[in-house]
N, C-alpha and C positions, 0 to 999 in steps of 0.2 A: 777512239772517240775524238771527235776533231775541237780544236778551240773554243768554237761557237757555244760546242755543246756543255762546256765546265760553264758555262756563264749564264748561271741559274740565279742568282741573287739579285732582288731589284740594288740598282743603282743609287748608293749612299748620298747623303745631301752636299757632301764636300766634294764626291765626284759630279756632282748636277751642279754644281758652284764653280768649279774649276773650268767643267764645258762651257758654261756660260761666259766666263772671263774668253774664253778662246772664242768666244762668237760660235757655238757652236748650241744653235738652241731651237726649238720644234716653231714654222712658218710655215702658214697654209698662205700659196700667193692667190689662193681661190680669193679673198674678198679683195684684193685689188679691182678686179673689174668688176663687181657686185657695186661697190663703190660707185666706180666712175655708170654705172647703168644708172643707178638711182640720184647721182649728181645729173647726168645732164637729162632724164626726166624730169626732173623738178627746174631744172633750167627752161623747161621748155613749159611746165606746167607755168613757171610764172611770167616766160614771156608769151604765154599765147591769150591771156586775156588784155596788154598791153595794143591799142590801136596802134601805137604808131608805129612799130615794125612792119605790121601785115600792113597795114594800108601808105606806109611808101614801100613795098615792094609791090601792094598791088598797082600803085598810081605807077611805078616805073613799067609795068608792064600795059597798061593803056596806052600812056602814051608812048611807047616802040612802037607802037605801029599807028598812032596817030597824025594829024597834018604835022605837031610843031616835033616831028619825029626827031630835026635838024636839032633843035633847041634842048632836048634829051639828051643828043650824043652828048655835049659838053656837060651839062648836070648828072649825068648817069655815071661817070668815075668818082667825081666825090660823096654820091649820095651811097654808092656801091661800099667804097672803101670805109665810110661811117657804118654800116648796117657789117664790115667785114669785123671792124673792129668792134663792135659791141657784140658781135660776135663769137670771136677769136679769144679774146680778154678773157672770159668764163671761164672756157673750155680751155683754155691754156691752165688758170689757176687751177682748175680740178684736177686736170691731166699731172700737176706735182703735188696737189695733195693724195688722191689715189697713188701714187706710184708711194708715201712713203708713210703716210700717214698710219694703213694696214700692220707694214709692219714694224714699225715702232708702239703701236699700240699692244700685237702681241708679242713683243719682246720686252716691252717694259722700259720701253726709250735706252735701250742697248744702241750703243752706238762702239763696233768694233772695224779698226782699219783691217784686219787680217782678212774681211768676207771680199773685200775689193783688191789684193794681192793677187795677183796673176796663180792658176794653177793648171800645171801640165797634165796634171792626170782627169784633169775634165776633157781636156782632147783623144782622148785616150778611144781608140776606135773599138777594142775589144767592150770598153764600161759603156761607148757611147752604145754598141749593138745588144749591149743588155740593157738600156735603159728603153729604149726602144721598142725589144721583142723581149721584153721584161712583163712576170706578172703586173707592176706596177705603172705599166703601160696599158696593158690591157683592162685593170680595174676603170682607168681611166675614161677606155674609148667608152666603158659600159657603162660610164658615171656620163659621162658627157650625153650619150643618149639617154641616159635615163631622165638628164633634166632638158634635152629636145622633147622628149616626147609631155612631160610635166608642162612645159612652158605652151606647147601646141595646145592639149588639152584646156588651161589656164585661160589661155586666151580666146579661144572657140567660143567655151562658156560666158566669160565677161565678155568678149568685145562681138560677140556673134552681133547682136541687133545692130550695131553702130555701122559694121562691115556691111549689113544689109542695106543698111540706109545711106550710101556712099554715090548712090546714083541721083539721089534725089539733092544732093549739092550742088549739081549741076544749072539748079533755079534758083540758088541765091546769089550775094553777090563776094566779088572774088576776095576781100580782105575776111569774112564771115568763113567763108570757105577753108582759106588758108589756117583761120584760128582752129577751128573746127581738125582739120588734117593734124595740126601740132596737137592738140588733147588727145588725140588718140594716138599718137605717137608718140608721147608720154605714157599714156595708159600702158602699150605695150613694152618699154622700157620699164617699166614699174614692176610689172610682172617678171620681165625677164632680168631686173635686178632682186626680185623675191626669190624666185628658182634658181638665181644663182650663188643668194645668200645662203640660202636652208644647203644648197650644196658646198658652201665655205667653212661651214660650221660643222657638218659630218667629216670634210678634210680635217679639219683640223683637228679632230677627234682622233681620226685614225694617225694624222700625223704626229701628234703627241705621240700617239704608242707606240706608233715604229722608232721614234727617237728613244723612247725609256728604252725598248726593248736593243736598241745598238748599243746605249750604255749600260747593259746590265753587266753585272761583274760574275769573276769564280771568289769563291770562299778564300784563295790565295790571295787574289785582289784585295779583297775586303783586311785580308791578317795584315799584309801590306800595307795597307791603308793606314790602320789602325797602330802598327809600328810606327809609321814618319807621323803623327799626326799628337800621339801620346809617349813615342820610346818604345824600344823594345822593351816587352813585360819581363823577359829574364835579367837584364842590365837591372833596369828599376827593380825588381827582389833582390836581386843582392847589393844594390845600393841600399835597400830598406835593411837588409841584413846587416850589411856593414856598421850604422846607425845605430842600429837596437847596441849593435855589441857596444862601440865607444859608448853610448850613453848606461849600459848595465855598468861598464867598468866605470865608468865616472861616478855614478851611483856606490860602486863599491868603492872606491876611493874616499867618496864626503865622508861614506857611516864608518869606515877606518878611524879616521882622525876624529870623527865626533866623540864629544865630552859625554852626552847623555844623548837617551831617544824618549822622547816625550811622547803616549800612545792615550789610543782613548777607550777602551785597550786595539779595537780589533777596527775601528772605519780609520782611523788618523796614524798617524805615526810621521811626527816631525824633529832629524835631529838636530840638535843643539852641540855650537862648537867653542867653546870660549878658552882662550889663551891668558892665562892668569901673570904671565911675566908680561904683556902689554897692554893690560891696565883697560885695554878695551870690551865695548858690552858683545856681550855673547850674538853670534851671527847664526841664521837658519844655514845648513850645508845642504840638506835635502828634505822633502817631504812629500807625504803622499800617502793617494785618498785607495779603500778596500785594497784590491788588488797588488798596488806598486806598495800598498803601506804592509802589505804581508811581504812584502819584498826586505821590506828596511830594516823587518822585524828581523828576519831569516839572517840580513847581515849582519844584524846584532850582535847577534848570537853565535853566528861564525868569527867576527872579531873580537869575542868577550867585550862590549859595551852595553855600561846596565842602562837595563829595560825600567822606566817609571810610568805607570797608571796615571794618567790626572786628564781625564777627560775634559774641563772646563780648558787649562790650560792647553791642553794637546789643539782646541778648537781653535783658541786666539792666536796662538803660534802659526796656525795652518793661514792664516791670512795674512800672512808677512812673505816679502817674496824671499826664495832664493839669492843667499851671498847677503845680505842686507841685513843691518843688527834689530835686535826685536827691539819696540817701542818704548821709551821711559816705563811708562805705566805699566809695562810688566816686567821690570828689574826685579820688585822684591818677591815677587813669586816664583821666578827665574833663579835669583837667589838663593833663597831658601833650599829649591830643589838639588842646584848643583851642591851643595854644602853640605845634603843631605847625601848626593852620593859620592863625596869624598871622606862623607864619616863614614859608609859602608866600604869603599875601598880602603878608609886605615884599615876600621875592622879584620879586612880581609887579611892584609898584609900583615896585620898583627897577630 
């Protein structure tokens, strides 16, 4: 089974995230010139009801071959170079906004230096004669003729009667004429920037999927992935392992030393540690709720430290944190209690 073939898995978001940082992202260059069709149509649609273009190119061309033919030559480079430059200007600014306009729109205004770094293996004569006599060459020429014969069609239908009526120009006059030529020559850029939209937009469909489909991953990938991204999951369980333990033995460490365990009997169980030669008030060592308080209970009783009932008390204890001594306000209840089990441990001893 060859490479390709393990790589069944769509392409994770970190892996679509990381392509992207490398400039590595799905660009149909189809609406570049879809673009610039429908820019200089409309360039044309709004210079051709404008007089004064057509009619100083028509007056230049009466008077060439007019008596004051002389008096042309010297007016006919500046009037030339103005009509170049109003011209030229348009179609210059279109020609840089098509060329990047496209694809900073479907990139998402990505702007990466790696796509203009020189790459040898685009010279590559074996990739170039597969790109070439490549399926994806051939989709191409079929796509290409598919929107020739669209755009033929397209225009037959709209522009038939205008085309008919191309003779009968001949009796108007030549600035009317000229406007007339530029509207239909619009027209047909209009169309053949539609046909090459609708075909920018299927590119780009398919172009997407060939890009998912080159970053799809194998399941290896993805565990991979999944490692640098979160840790390897056996490190982390027995980091969690290692954890539990220190904190069980700390656990069994507080209820060792603790004085009493204060329970309610069975949701609480918080103990109580107080050192009667330091004068100081009794501090929480541990506590805890269902689960971990059956825990504290079990060490109770593993280190013989007595068990007292006092639900009310067992609550208010529970809201004191760890290490920190319990409140004034329950000294004498706290009192009472511990005094209670030192009269049950004379008892014992006695």
């Amino acid at each position: 089974m060859s490479e390709s073939d393990d790589k069944t898995e769509a392409p994770t978001a970190r892996r679509l995230q990381r392509a992207r940082e490398e400039g590595n992202v799905a660009v149909s260059h189809e609406f570049g010139p879809a673009l610039a069709l429908a820019g200089v149509a409309a360039l044309l649609r709004l210079a051709a009801p404008a007089p004064a273009a057509p009619a100083l190119l028509g007056g230049l061309l009466r008077h060439a071959v007019g008596p004051d033919s002389d008096v042309m030559l010297h007016a006919a480079p500046a009037a030339a170079m103005l009509c170049l430059v109003g011209l030229v200007a348009p179609l210059f600014l279109l020609l840089i906004l098509t060329a990047f306009a496209p694809v900073l729109l479907q990139t998402g205004f990505l702007l990466h230096a790696g796509a203009l770094a020189p790459d040898l293996a685009r010279i590559s004569l074996r990739r170039g004669l597969g790109r070439v006599f490549g399926p994806h060459s051939l989709f191409a020429v079929l796509r290409g003729l598919a929107k020739a014969a669209a755009f033929l069609l397209l225009a037959w239908h709209t522009l038939g009667p205008a085309c008919r009526a191309l003779p009968a120009m001949a009796e108007i006059d030549l600035p009317a004429a000229i406007a007339r030529g530029v509207r239909l020559i619009g027209a047909l850029l209009f169309l053949a920037a539609l046909v090459q939209g609708v075909g920018a937009g299927l590119d780009l469909l398919l172009t997407r999927r060939r890009h998912t489909n080159a970053l799809r991953m194998s399941r290896d990938e993805i565990r991979q992935e999944s490692r640098e991204a979160n840790g390897n999951p056996e490190i982390k369980a027995r980091i969690r392992r290692l954890r539990a333990q220190r904190a069980r033995r700390r656990l069994a460490q507080s209820v060792q030393r603790a004085t009493v365990i204060v329970t309610n009997p069975t949701h609480y169980a918080v103990a109580l540690e107080y050192n009667q030669a330091s004068r100081a008030a009794p501090r929480v060592v541990a506590k805890g709720m269902d689960e971990m308080a059956a825990r504290i209970r079990a060490l109770a009783q593993e280190y013989k430290v007595p068990l007292v009932a006092n639900p009310p008390l067992a609550r208010a204890l529970h809201r004191v944190e760890v290490d920190a001594e319990i409140p004034p306000e329950l000294y004498k209840a706290v009192a009472e209690l511990i005094a209670y089990v030192w009269r049950l441990q004379g008892k014992a001893k006695g």
